[in-house]
NUNU-625164 format. One line per 3 residues: number of its first residue (from 1); for each residue x, z, y of N, C-alpha, C. Coordinates in steps of 0.001 Angstrom, whole numbers, plus 524288, in hexadecimal, padded with zeros to 5 digits. Atoms other than C-alpha are relative to their C-alpha. Example, Ala and Ser with C-alpha at 12.3 -4.5 7.8 and 13.67 -1.06 7.14 Angstrom:
// residues 2
1> 8037A/80000/7FB5A/8300C/81E78/7EE6C/80384/80000/804B0 | 7FCCC/7FFC4/7FB5A/83566/81BE4/7FBDC/7FCFE/802DA/80442
END
This chain:
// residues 209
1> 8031A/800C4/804BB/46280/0D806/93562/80168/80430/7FC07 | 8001D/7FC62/802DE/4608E/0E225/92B3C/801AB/7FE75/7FB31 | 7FD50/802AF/804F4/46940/0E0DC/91F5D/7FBE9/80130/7FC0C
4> 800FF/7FE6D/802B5/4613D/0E2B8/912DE/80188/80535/7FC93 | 7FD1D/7FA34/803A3/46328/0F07A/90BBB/80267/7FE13/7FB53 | 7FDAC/80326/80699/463F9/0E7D8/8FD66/80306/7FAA8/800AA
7> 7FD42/806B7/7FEE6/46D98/0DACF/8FCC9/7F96F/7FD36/7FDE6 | 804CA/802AA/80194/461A0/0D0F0/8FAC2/802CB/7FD38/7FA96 | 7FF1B/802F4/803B3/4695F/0CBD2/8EEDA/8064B/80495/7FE03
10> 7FC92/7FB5E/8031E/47166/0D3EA/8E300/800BC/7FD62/7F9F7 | 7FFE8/800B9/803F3/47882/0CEF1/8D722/7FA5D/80048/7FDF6 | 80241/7FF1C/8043F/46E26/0D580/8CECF/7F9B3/7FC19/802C0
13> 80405/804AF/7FF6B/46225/0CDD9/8D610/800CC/7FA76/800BE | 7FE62/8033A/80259/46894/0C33E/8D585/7FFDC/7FD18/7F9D0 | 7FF17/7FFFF/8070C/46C53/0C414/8C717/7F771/7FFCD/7FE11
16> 80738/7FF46/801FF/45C0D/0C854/8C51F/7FD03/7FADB/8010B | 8012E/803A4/7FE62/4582E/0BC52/8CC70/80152/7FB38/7FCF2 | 7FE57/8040E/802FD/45FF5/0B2A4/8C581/7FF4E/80078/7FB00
19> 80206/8000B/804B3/45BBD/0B7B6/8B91E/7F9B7/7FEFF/7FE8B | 804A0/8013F/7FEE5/44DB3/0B737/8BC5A/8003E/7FA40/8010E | 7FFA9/806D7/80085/450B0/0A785/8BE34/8014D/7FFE8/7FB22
22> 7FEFB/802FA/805CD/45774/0A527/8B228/7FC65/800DF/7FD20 | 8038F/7FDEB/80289/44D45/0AD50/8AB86/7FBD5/7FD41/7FEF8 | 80686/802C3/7FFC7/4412D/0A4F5/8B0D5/801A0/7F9FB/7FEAC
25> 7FFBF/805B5/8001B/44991/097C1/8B0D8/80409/7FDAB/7FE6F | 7FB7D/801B4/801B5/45667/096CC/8AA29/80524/80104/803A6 | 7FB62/7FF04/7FDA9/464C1/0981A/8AE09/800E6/7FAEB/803BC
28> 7FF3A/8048E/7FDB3/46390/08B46/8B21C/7FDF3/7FEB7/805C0 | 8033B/800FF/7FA72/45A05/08E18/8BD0E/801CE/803D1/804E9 | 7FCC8/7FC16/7FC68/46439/09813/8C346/8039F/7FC7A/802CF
31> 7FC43/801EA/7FB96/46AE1/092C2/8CF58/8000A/8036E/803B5 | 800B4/7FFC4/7FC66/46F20/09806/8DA52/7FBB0/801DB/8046C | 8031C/80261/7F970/46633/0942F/8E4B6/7FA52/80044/7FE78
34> 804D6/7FC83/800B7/45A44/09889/8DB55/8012D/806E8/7FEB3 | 7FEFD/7F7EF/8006F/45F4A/0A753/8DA5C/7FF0C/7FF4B/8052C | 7FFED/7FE62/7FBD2/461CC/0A6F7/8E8B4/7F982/80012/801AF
37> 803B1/802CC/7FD21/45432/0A04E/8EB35/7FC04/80394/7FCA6 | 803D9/7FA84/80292/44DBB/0ABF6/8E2F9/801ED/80489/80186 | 8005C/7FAA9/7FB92/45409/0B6F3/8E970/8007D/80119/80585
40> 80221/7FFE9/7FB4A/45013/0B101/8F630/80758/8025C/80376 | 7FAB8/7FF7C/7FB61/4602E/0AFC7/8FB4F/80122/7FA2E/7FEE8 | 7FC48/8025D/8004E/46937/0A656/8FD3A/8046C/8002C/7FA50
43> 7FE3D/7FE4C/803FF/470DE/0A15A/8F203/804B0/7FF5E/7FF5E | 7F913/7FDBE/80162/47E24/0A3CE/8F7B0/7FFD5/805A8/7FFF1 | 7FECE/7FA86/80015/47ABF/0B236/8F821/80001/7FF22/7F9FA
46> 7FF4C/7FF39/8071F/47B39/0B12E/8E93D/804CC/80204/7FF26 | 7F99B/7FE9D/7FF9C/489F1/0B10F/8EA97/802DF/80324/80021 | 7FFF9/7FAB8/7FF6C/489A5/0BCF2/8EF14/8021B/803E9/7FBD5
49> 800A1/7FD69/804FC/4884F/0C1D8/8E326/802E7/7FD9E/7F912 | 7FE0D/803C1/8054B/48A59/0B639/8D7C2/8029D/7FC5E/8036D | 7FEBC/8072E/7FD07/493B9/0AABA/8DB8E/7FE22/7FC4D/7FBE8
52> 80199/8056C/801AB/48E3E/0A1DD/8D1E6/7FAC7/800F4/7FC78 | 805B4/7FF9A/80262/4819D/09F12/8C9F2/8017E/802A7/7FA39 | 7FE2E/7FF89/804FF/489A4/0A160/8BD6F/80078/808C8/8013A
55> 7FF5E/7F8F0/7FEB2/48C62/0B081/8C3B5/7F9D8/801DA/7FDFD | 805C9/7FD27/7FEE8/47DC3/0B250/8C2D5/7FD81/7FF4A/7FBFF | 80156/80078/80444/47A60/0AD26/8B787/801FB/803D5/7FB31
58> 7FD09/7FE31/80146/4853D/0B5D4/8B249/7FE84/8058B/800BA | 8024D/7FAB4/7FF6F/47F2D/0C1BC/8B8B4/7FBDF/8005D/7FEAE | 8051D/7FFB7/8052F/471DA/0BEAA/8B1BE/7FFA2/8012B/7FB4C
61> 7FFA6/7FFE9/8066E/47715/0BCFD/8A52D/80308/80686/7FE68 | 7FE4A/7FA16/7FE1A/47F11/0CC26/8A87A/7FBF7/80357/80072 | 80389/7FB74/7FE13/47290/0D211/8AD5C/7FD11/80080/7FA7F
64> 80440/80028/8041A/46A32/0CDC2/8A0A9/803D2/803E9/7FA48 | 7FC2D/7FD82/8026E/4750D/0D25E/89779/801F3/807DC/800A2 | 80092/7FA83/7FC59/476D6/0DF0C/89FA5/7FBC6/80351/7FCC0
67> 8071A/7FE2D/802B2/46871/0E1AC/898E8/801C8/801E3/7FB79 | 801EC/80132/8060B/46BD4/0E135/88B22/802BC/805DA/80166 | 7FE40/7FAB9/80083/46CE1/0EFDE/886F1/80482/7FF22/7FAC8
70> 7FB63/7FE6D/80362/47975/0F2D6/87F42/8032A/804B8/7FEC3 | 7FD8E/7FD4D/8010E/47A31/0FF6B/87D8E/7FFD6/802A9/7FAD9 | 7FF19/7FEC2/80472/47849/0FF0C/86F2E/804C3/7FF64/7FDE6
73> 7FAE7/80410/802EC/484FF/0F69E/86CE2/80356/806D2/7FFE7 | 7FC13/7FAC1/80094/48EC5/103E6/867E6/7FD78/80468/7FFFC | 802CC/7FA34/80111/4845B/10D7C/8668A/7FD29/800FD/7FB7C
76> 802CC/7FFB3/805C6/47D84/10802/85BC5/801BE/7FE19/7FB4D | 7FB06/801DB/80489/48164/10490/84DFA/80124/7F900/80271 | 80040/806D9/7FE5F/485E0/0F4EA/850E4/7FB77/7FD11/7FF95
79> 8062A/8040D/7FFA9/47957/0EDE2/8490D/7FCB0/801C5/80369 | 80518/7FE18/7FDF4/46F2A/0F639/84F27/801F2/7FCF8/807CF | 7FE04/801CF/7F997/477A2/0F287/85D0D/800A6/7FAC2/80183
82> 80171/803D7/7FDCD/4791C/0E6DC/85BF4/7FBFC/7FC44/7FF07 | 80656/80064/7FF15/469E8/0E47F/8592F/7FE67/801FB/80566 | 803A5/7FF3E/7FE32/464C4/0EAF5/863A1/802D5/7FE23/80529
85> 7FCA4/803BC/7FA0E/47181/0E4F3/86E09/7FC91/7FAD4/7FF3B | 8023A/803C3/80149/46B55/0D86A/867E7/7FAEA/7FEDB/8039A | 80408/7FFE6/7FD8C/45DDC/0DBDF/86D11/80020/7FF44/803B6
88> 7FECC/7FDDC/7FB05/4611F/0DFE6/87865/80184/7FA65/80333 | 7FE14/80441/7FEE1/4694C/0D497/87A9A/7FB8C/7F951/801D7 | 80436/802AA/80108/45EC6/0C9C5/87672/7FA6C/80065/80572
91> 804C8/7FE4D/7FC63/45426/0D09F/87F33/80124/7FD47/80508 | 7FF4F/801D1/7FAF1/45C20/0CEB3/88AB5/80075/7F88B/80117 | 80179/8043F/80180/45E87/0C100/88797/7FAB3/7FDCB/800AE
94> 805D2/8025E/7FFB0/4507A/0BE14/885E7/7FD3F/80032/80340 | 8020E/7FDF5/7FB5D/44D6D/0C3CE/89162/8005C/7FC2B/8035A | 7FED9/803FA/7FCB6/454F4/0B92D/897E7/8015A/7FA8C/7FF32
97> 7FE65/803B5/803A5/4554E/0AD86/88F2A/802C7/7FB78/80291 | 7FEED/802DF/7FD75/4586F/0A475/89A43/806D1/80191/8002A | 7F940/7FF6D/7FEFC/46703/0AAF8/89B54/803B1/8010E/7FB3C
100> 7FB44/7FE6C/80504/46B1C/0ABAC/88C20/8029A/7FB13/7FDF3 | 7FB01/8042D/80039/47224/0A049/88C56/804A1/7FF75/802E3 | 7F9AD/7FE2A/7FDDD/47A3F/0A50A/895BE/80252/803EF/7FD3F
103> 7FE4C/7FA03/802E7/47C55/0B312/88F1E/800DB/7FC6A/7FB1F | 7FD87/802A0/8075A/47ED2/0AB5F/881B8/805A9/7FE71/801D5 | 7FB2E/80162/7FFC0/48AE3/0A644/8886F/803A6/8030D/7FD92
106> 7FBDF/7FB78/801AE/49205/0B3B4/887B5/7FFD7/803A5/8049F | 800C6/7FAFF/7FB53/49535/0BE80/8902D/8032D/7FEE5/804B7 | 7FD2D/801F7/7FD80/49EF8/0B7CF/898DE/80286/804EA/80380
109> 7FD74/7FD4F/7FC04/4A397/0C1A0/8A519/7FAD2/80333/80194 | 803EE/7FBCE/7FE22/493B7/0C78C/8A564/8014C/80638/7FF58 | 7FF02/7FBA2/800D5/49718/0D710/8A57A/7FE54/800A2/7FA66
112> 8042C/7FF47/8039A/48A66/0D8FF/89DCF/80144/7FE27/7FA81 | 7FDD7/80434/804FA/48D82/0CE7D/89481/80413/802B7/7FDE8 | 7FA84/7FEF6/80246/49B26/0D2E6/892CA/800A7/806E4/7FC32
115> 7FFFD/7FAB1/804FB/496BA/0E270/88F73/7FC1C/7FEF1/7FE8F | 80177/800AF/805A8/48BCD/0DD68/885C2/80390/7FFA4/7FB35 | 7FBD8/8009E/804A4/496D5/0D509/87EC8/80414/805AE/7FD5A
118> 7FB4D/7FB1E/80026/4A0F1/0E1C5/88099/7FBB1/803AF/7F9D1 | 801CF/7F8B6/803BF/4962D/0ECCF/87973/7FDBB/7FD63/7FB6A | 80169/80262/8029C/49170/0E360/8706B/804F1/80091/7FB50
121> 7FABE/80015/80334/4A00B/0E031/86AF0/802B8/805A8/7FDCD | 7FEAE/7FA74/80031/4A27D/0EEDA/86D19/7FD26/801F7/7FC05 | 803F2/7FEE4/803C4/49807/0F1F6/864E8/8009A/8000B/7F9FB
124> 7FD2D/8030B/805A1/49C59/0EA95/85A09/8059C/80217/7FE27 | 7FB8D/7FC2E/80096/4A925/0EEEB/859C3/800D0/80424/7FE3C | 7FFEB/7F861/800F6/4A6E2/0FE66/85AE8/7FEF8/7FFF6/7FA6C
127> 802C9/7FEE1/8056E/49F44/0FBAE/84F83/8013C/7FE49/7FB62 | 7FAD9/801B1/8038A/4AB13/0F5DF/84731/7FEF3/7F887/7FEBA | 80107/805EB/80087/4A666/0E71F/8484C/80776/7FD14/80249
130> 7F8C2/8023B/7FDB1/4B65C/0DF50/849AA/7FE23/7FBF7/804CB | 7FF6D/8023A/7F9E2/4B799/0DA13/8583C/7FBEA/7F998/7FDC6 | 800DB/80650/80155/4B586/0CA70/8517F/7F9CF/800BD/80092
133> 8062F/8003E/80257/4A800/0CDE8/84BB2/7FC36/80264/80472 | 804BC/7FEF8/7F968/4A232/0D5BE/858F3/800EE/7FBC2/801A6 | 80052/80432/7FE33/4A6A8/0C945/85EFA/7FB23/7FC93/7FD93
136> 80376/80142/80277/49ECB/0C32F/8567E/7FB75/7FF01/800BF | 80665/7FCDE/80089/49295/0CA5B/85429/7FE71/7FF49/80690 | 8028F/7FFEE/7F91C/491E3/0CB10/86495/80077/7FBE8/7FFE6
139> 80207/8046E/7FEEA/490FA/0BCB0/86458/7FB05/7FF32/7FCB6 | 803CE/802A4/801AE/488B0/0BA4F/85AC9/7FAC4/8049B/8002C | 803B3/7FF2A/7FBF9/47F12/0C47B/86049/7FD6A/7FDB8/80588
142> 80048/80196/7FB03/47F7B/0BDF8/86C15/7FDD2/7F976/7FF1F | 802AF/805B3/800E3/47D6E/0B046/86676/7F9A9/801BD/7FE0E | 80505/7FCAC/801A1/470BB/0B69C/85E84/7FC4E/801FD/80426
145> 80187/7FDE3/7FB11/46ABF/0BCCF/86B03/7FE4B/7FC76/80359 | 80060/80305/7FC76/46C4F/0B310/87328/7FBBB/7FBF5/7FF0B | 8038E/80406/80229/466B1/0A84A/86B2D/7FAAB/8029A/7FEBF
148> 80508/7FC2B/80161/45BD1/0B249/8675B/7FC8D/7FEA4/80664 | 800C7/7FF61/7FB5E/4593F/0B19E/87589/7FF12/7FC28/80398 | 800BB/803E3/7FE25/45A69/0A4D9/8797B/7F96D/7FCA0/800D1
151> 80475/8024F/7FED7/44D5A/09FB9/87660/7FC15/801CD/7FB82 | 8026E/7FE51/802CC/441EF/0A1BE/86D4F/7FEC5/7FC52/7F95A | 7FECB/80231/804D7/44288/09E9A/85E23/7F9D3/7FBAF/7FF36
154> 8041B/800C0/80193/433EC/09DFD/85C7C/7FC46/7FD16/80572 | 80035/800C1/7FC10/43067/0996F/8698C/800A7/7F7E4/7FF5A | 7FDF8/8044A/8024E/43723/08CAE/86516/7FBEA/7FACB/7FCAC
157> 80308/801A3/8011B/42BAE/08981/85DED/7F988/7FE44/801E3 | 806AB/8015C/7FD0E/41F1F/0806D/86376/7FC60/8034F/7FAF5 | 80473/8003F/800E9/41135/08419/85FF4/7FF3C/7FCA7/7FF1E
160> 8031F/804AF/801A1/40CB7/07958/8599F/800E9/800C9/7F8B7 | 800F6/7FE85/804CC/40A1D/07CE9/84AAC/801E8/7F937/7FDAC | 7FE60/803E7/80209/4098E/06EA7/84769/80538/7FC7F/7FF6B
163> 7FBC5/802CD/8016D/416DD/06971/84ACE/80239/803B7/7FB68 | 7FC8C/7FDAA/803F0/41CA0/0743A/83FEC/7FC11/7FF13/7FB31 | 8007A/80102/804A0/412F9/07218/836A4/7FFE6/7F99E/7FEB6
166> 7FCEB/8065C/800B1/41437/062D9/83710/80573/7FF5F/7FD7B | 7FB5A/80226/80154/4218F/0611D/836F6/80375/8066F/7FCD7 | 7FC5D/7FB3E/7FF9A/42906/06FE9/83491/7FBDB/803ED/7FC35
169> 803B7/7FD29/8037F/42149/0763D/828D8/80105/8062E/80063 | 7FE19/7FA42/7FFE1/429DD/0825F/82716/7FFBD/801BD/807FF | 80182/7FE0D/7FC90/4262A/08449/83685/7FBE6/80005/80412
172> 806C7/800A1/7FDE7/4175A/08371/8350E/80057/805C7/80456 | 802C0/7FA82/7FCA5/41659/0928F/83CF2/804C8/80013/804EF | 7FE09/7FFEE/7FB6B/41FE3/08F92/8460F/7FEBA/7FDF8/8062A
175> 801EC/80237/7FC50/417CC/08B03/85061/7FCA8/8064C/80149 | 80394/7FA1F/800AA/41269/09B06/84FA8/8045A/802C2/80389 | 7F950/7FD79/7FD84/42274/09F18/85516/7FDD8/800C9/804D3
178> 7FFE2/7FD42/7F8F4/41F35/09F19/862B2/7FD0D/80289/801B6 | 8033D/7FDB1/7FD22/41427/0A579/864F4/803A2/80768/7FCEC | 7FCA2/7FA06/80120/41D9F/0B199/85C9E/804BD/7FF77/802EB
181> 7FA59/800ED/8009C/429FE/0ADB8/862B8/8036F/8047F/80271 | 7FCAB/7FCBA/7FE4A/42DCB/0BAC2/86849/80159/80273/7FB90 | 8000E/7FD39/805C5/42AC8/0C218/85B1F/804A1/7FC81/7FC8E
184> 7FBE7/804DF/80508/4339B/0B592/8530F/803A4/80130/802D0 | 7FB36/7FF82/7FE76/43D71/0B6EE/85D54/8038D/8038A/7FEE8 | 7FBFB/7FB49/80029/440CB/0C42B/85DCC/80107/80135/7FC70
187> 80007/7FF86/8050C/43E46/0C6E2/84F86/80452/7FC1E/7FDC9 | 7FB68/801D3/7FFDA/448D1/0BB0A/84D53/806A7/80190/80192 | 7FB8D/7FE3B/7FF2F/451B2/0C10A/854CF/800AB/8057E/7FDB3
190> 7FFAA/7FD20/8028B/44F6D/0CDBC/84F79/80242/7FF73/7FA20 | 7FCE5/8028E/80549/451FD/0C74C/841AD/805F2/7FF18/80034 | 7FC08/800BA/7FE50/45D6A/0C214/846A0/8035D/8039A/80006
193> 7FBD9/7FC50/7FE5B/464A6/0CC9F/84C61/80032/804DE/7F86B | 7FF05/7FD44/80462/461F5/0D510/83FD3/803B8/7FE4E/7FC06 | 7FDF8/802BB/80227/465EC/0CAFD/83827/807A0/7FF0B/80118
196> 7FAE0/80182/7FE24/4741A/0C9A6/83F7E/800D2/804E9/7FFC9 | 7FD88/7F8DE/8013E/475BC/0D878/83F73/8012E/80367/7FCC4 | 7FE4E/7FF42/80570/47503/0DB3A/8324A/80440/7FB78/7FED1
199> 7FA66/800BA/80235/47DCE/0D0CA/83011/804D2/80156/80165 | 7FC3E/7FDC5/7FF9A/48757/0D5DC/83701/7FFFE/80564/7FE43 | 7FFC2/7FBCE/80395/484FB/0E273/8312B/8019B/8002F/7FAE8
202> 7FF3E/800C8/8056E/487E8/0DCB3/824A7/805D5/7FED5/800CC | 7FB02/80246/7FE56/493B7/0D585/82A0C/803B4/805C1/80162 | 7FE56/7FBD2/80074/498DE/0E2BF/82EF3/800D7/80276/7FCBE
205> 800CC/7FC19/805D4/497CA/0E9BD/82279/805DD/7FEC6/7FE72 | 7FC91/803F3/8045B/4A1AE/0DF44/81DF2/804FF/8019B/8030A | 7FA5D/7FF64/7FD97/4AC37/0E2AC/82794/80323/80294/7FDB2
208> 7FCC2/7FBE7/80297/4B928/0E6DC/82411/8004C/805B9/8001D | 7FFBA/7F9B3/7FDE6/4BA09/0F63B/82418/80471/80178/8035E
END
């Protein structure tokens, strides 16, 4: 019998596969024995590769992260860097909304994960921010982002004009939110992030010399 030229199964289709599930159906709908049963093997050859479901989930949340571009962090002044790491960040996130409740955890032992946190903190640093306060600031970017990301502000709101003007006066036009809710979203978060960047710009000012 003729061996195949390609292994029929590779970390990275693997990893692509199981993200394409969580993607269409939650983390919750990742097992096993539906990866195997979508790339048409057996799902002890998995093993092969991941020994456990937690490995794979782990190399999803690595590959999406992997994405986010960072090569502003130390090239540009800090605010402008860490606006557009922000973006960057967020995008990927949104991309995969089904897996940012895992990535909100932290960066645990993911590579990826681990040099975001690294050029991020680095970043901060070079740029005379004291060790405590990059600690900081890289969390509470990361809380900001995430939650940005999680679900939709405006989205939140039914169509139905009458329950807000009945009961909820000050949110007679909020029954108008969803049909804008990409424009409210992003524009929110845009607010947002400005809003947190100047204050630390202000906060900086204040540091000791």
């Amino acid at each position: 019998m003729v061996r195949p030229r390609t292994p029929l199964l590779s970390r990275d289709r693997i990893v692509e596969v199981a993200t394409a599930i969580v993607d269409a159906d939650g983390l919750d709908a990742l097992s096993t024995r539906r990866l195997a049963r979508e790339l048409g093997v057996q799902a002890p050859s998995l093993y092969n590769h991941f020994a456990t479901k937690e490995q794979i989930v782990d190399a999803i949340g690595d590959s999406i992260v992997a994405g986010v571009d960072l090569s502003m962090l130390g090239r540009d002044p800090w605010p402008e860097a860490l606006k557009a790491w922000a973006r960057a960040y967020r995008a990927a996130f949104r991309a995969h909304p089904n897996v940012v409740p895992f990535l909100a955890r932290g960066p645990a032992r993911r590579p990826a994960s681990l040099r975001l946190a690294d050029a991020v903190y680095g970043a901060l640093v070079t740029a005379g921010w004291p060790p405590g306060y990059a600690t900081r600031i890289g969390a509470t970017m990361r809380f900001f982002v995430a939650g940005s990301a999680l679900g939709s502000f405006a989205l939140g709101f039914v169509d139905d004009p009458d329950l807000y003007a009945r009961d909820y006066p000050h949110l007679r036009d909020a029954h108008r939110l969803a049909g804008q809710h990409t424009h409210v979203d992003d524009s929110a978060f845009e607010l947002g992030l400005e809003a947190l960047v100047d204050g630390l710009e202000r906060r900086f000012e204040q540091l000791p010399g």
